[in-house]
VEXMARVO-700104 format. One record per residue (C-alpha): chain; residue number from 1; x, y, z; residue in three letters. Coordinates in Angstrom, 1 decimal. Example, Ala and Ser with C-alpha at 12.3 -4.5 7.8 and 13.67 -1.06 7.14 Angstrom:
! residues 2
   chain   resi        X        Y        Z   resn
       A      1     12.3     -4.5      7.8    ALA
       A      2     13.7     -1.1      7.1    SER
***
This chain:
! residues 366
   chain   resi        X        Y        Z   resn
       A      1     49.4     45.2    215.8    UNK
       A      2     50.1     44.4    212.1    UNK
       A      3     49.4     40.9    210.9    UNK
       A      4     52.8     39.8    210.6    UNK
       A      5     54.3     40.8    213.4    UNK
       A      6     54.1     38.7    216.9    UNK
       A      7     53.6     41.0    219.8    UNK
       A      8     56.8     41.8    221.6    UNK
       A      9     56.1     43.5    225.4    UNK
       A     10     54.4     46.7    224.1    UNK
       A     11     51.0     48.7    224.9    UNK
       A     12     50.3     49.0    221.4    UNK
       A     13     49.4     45.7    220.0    UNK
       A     14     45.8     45.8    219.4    UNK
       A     15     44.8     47.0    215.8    UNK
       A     16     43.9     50.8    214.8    UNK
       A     17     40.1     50.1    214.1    UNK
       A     18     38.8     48.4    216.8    UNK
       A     19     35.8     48.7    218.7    UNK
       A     20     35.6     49.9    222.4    UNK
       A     21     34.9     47.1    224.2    UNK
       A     22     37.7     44.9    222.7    UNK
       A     23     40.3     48.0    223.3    UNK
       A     24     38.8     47.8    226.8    UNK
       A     25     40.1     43.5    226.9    UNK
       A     26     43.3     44.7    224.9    UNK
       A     27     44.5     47.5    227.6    UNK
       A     28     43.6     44.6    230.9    UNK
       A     29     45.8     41.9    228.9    UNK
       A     30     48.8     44.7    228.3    UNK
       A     31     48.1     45.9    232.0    UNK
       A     32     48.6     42.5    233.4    UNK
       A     33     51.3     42.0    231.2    UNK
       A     34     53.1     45.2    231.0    UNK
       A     35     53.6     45.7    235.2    UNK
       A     36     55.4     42.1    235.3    UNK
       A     37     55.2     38.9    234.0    UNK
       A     38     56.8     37.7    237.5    UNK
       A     39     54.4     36.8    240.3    UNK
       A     40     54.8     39.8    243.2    UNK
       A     41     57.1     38.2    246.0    UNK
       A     42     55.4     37.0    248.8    UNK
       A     43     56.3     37.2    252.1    UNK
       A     44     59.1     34.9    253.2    UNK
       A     45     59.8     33.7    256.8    UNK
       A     46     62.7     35.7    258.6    UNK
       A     47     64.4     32.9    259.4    UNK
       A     48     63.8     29.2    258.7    UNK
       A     49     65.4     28.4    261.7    UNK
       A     50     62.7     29.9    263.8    UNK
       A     51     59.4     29.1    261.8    UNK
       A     52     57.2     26.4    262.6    UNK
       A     53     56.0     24.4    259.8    UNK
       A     54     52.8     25.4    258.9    UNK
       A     55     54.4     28.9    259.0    UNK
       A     56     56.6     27.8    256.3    UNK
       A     57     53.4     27.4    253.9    UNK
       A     58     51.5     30.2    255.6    UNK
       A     59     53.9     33.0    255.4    UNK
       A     60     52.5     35.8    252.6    UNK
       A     61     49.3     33.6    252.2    UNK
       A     62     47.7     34.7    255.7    UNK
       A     63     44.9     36.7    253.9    UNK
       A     64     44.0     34.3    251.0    UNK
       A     65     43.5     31.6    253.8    UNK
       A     66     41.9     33.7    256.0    UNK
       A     67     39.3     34.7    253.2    UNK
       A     68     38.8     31.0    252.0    UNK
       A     69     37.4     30.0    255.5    UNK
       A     70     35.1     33.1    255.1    UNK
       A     71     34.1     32.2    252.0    UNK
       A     72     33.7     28.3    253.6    UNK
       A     73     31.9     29.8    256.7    UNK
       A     74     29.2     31.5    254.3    UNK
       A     75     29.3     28.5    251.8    UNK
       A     76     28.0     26.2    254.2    UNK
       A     77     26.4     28.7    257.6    UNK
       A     78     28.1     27.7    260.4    UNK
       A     79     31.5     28.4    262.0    UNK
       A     80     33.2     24.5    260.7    UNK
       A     81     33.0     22.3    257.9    UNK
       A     82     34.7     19.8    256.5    UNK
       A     83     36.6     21.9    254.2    UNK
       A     84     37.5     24.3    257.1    UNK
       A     85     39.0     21.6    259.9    UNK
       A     86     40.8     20.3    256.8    UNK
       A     87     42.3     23.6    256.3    UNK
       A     88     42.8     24.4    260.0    UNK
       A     89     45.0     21.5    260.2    UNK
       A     90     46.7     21.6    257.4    UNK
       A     91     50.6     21.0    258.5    UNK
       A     92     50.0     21.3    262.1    UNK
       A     93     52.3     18.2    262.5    UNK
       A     94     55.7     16.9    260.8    UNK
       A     95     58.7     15.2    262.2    UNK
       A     96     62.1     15.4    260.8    UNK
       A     97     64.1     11.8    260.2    UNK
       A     98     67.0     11.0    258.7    UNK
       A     99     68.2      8.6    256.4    UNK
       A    100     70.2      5.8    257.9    UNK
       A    101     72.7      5.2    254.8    UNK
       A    102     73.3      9.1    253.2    UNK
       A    103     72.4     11.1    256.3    UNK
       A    104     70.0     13.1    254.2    UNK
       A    105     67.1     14.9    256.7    UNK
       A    106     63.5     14.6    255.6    UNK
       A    107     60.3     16.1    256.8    UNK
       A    108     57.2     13.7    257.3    UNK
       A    109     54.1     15.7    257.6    UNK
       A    110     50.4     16.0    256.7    UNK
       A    111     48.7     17.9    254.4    UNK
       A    112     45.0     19.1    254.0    UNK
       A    113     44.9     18.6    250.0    UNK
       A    114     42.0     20.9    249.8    UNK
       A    115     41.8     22.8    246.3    UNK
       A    116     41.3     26.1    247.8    UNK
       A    117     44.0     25.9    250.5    UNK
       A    118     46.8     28.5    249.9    UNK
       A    119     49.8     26.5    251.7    UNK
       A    120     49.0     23.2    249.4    UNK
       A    121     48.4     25.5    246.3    UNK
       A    122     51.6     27.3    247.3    UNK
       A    123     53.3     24.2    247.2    UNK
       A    124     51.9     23.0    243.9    UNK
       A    125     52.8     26.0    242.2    UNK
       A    126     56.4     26.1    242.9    UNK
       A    127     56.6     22.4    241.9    UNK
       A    128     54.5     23.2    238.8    UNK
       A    129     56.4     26.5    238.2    UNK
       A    130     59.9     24.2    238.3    UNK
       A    131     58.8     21.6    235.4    UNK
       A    132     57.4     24.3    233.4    UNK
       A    133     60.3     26.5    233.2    UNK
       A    134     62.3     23.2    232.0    UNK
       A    135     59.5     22.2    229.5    UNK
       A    136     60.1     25.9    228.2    UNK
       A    137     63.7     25.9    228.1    UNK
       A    138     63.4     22.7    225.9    UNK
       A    139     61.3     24.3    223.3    UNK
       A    140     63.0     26.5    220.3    UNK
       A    141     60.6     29.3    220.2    UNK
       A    142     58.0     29.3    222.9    UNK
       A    143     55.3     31.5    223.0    UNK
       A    144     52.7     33.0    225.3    UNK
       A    145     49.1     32.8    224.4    UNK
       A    146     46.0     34.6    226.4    UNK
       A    147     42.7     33.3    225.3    UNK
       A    148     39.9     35.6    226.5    UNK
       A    149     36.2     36.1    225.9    UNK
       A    150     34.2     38.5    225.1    UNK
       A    151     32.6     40.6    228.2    UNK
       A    152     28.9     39.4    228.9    UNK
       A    153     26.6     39.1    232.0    UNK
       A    154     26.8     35.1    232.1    UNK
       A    155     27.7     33.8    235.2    UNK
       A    156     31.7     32.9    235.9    UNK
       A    157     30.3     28.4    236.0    UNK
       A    158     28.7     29.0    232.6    UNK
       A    159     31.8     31.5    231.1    UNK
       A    160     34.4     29.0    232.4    UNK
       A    161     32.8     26.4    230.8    UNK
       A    162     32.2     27.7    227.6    UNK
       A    163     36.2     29.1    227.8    UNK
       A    164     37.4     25.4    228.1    UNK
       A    165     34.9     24.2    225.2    UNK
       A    166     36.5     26.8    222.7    UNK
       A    167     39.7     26.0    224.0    UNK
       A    168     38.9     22.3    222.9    UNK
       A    169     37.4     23.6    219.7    UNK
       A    170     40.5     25.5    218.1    UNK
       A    171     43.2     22.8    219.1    UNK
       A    172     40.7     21.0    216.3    UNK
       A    173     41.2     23.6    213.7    UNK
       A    174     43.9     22.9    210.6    UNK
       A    175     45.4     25.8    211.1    UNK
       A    176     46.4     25.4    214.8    UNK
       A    177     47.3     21.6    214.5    UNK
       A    178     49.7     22.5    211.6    UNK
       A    179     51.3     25.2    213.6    UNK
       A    180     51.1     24.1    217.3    UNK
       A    181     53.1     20.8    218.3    UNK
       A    182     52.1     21.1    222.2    UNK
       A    183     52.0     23.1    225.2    UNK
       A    184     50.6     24.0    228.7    UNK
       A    185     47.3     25.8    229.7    UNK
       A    186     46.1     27.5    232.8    UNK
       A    187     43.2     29.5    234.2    UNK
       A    188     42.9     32.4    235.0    UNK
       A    189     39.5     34.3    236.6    UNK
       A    190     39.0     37.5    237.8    UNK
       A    191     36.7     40.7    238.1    UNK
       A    192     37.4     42.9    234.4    UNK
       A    193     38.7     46.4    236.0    UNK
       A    194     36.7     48.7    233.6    UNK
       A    195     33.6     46.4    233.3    UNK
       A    196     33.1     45.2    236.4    UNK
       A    197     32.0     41.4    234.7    UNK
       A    198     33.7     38.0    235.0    UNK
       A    199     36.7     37.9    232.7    UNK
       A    200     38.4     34.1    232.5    UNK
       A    201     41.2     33.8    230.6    UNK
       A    202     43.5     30.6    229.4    UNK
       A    203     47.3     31.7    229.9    UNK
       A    204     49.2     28.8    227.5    UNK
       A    205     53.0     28.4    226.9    UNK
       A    206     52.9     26.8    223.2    UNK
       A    207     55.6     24.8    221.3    UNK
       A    208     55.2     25.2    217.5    UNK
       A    209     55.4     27.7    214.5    UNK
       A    210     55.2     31.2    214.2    UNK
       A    211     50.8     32.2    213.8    UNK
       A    212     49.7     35.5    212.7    UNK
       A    213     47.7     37.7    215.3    UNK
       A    214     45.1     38.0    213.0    UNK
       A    215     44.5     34.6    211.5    UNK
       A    216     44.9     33.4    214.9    UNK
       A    217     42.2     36.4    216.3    UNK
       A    218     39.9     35.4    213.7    UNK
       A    219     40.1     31.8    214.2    UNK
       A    220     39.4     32.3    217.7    UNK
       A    221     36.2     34.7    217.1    UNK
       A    222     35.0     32.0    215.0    UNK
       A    223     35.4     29.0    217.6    UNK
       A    224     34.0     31.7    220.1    UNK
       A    225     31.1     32.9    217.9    UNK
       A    226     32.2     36.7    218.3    UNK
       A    227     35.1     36.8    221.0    UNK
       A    228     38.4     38.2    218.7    UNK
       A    229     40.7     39.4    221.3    UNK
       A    230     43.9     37.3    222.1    UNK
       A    231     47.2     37.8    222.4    UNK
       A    232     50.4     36.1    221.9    UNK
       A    233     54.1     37.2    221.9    UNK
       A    234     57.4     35.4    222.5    UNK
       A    235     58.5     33.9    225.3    UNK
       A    236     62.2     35.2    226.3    UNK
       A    237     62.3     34.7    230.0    UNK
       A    238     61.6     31.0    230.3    UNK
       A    239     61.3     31.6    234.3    UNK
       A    240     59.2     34.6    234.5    UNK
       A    241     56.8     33.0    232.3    UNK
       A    242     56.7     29.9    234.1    UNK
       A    243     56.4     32.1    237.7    UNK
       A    244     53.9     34.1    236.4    UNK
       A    245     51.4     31.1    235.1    UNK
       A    246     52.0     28.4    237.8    UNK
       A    247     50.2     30.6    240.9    UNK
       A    248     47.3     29.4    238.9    UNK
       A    249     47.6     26.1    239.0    UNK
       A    250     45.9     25.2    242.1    UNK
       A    251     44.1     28.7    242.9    UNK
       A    252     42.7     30.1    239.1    UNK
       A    253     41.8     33.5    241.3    UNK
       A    254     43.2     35.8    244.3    UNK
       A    255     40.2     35.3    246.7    UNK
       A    256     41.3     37.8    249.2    UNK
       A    257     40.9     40.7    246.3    UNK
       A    258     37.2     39.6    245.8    UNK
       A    259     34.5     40.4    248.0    UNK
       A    260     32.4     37.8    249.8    UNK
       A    261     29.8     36.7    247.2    UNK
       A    262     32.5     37.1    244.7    UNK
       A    263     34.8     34.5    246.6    UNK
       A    264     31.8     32.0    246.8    UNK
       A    265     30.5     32.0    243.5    UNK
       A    266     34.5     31.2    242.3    UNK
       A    267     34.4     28.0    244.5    UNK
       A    268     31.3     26.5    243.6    UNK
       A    269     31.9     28.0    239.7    UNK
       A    270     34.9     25.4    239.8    UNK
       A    271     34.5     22.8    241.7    UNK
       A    272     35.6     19.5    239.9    UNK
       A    273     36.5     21.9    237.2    UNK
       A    274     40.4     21.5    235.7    UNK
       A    275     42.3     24.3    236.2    UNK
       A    276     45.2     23.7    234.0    UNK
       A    277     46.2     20.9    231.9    UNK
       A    278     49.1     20.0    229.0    UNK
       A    279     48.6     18.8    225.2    UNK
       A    280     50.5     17.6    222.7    UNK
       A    281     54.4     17.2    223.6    UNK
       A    282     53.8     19.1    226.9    UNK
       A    283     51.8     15.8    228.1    UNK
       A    284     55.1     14.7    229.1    UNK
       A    285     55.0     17.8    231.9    UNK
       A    286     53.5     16.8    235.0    UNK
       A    287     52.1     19.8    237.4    UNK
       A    288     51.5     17.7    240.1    UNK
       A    289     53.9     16.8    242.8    UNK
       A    290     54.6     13.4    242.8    UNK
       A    291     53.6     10.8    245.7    UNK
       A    292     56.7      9.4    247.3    UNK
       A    293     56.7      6.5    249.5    UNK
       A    294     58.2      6.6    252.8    UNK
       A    295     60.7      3.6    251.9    UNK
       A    296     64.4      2.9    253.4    UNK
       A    297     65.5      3.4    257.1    UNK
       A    298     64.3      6.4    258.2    UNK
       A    299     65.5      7.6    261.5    UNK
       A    300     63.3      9.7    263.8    UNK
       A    301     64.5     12.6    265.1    UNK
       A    302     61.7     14.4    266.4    UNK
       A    303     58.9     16.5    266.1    UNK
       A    304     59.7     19.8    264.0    UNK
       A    305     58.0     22.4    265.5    UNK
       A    306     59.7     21.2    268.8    UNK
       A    307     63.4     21.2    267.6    UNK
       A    308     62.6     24.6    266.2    UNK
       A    309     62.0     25.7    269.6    UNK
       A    310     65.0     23.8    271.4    UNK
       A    311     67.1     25.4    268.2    UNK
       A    312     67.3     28.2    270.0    UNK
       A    313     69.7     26.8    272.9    UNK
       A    314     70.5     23.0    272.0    UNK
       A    315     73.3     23.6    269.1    UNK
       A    316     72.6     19.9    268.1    UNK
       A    317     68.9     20.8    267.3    UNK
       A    318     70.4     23.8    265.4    UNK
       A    319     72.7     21.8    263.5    UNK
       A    320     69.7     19.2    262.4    UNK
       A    321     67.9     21.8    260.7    UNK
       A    322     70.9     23.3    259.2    UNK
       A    323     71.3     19.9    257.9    UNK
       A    324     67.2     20.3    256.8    UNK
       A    325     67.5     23.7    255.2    UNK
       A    326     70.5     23.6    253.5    UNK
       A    327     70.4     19.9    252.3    UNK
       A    328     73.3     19.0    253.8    UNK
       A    329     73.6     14.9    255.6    UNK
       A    330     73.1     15.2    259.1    UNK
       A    331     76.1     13.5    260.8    UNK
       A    332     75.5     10.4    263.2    UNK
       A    333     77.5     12.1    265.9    UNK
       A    334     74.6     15.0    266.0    UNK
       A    335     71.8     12.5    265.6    UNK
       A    336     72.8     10.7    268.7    UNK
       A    337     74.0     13.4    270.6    UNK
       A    338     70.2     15.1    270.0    UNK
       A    339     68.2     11.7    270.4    UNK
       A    340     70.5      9.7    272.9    UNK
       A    341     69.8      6.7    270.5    UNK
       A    342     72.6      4.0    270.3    UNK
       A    343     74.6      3.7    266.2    UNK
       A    344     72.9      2.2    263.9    UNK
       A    345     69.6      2.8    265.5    UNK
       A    346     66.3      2.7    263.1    UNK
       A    347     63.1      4.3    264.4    UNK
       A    348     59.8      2.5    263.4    UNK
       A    349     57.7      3.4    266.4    UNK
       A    350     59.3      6.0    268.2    UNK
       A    351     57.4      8.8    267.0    UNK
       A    352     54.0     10.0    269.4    UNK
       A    353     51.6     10.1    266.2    UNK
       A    354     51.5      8.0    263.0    UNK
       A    355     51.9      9.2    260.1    UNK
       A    356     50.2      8.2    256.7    UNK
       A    357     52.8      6.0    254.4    UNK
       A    358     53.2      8.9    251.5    UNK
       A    359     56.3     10.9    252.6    UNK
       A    360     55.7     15.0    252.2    UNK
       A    361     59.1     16.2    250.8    UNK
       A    362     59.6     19.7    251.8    UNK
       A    363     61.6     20.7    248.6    UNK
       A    364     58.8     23.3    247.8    UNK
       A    365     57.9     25.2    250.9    UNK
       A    366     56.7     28.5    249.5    UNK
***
């Protein structure tokens, strides 16, 4: 690519004279880029009406979860841990309740939290992938930046680390600060295809000025001492962009694609490490689903994996998750009809389990 040009969705970006083993980086940042910058579709359940909770999360994630409790399993030598019996009940219970006043139905469940759990990752990213995609839309010429290093034989904790220090390095450079006004970063690791070494990257979505590929390049060998390869081009899908770097979010790597050792070093090569962040005017993005408290008169309904079950011959439990699926107020007529509770009738105790106060809206059940 010539210096003043931005790179635009092509394979032919990289300079003429360049050596072999940054043409190597080059062709794995245009093949990433080049087959789609949307995230492949995952599996979706066949019908809401007859999936279970959890199996809202799981569905499409069934073999990244099932290599995470390997991974786990070989972590720590024996068959559970904390990390697994977090993971195995992640979701296993929720109830459905309504709101008294607008009719509105809710889900109250529980959720494992666990970094490396695909259902909670899943659910991060499509919250994540939501407020970046307006962040982008607000910005007048976004871009897409790929930060990679050089190949070497380091391991991934020592690579990652020194990734996120030159990271921190060029947003202290004149020539970024006078061109870059804010944006959002996230990580990326994976195996390199022709080298068969760790290869982190930083995806970013940046607000600012138009920056040359090869002052930018050559900044970023110099912050890297010797790692020249990046690439950034505009932004004109504001939703593929944001699709394709929110998966990283909570999971920075596709564990099921790696092999055993592979999977383990990842975990314990990131623990307490971030994994994506914002600067500048993309500080006002949060990627993390908020907390929301369980206040007003919520009516209980019932368990949900159970009214999935009597959906198939009680119409009234059919009509409640209608009501849940399509966000539609449930009327009171249904609600008692299902429940046998009197009008006007506010559950505080009903349910068989209590639940925690923090209220788990299912608005992003990926």
């Amino acid at each position: 690519m010539t210096a003043n040009k931005e790179h635009r969705f092509g394979p032919d970006w990289c300079d003429e004279e360049i050596s072999e083993e940054n043409q190597a980086l080059c062709d794995e940042i245009n093949r990433e880029f080049s087959s789609s910058l949307v995230q492949p579709p995952e599996t979706k359940p066949p019908n809401a009406l007859d999936c279970t909770y959890r199996g809202r999360f799981m569905a499409g994630k069934e073999k990244e979860y099932e290599a995470t409790i390997e991974a786990y399993r070989e972590m720590y030598q024996r068959k559970s841990c904390p990390h697994i019996h977090a993971m195995e009940g992640c979701r296993t219970y929720a109830s459905l309740r309504r709101d008294a006043n607008s009719g509105d139905v809710m889900v109250f469940g529980d959720s494992c939290r666990e970094r490396w759990c695909p259902m909670c990752a899943g659910q991060k990213a499509a919250y994540a992938k939501d407020q970046t995609e307006i962040y982008v839309k607000s910005l007048n010429a976004p871009r897409f930046l790929t930060l990679t290093l050089r190949h070497n034989e380091s391991d991934l904790k020592t690579q990652v680390a020194f990734l996120q220090e030159s990271f921190a390095r060029i947003r202290n450079r004149a020539y970024w600060k006078k061109n870059v006004t804010g944006g959002i970063w996230f990580l990326q690791v994976k195996r390199g295809k022709n080298s068969g070494l760790w290869h982190p990257h930083l995806h970013i979505l940046i607000d600012g000025n138009y920056m040359e590929q090869a002052r930018l390049s050559a900044l970023w060998e110099l912050v890297t001492f010797g790692s020249p390869v990046i690439d950034i081009r505009r932004i004109n899908n504001a939703a593929s962009a944001a699709s394709y770097v929110a998966r990283y979010t909570a999971r920075p790597a596709a564990l099921a694609e790696m092999c055993i050792d592979d999977r383990v070093e990842v975990i314990e090569a990131l623990f307490r490490k971030r994994l994506s962040g914002t600067f500048g005017n993309g500080k006002a993005v949060t990627l993390t689903p908020p907390k929301v408290e369980a206040d007003g008169d919520w009516q209980y309904i019932g368990n949900f994996d159970d009214i999935v079950k009597k959906a198939k011959t009680d119409p009234n439990a059919k009509a409640i998750l209608i009501a849940y699926n399509t966000y539609q107020p449930l009327s009171e007529e249904v609600f008692e009809r299902f429940t046998g509770h009197m009008p006007g009738f506010v559950s505080l105790m009903s349910e068989p389990k209590p639940v925690s106060k923090q209220m788990l809206l299912d608005f992003y059940n990926s």
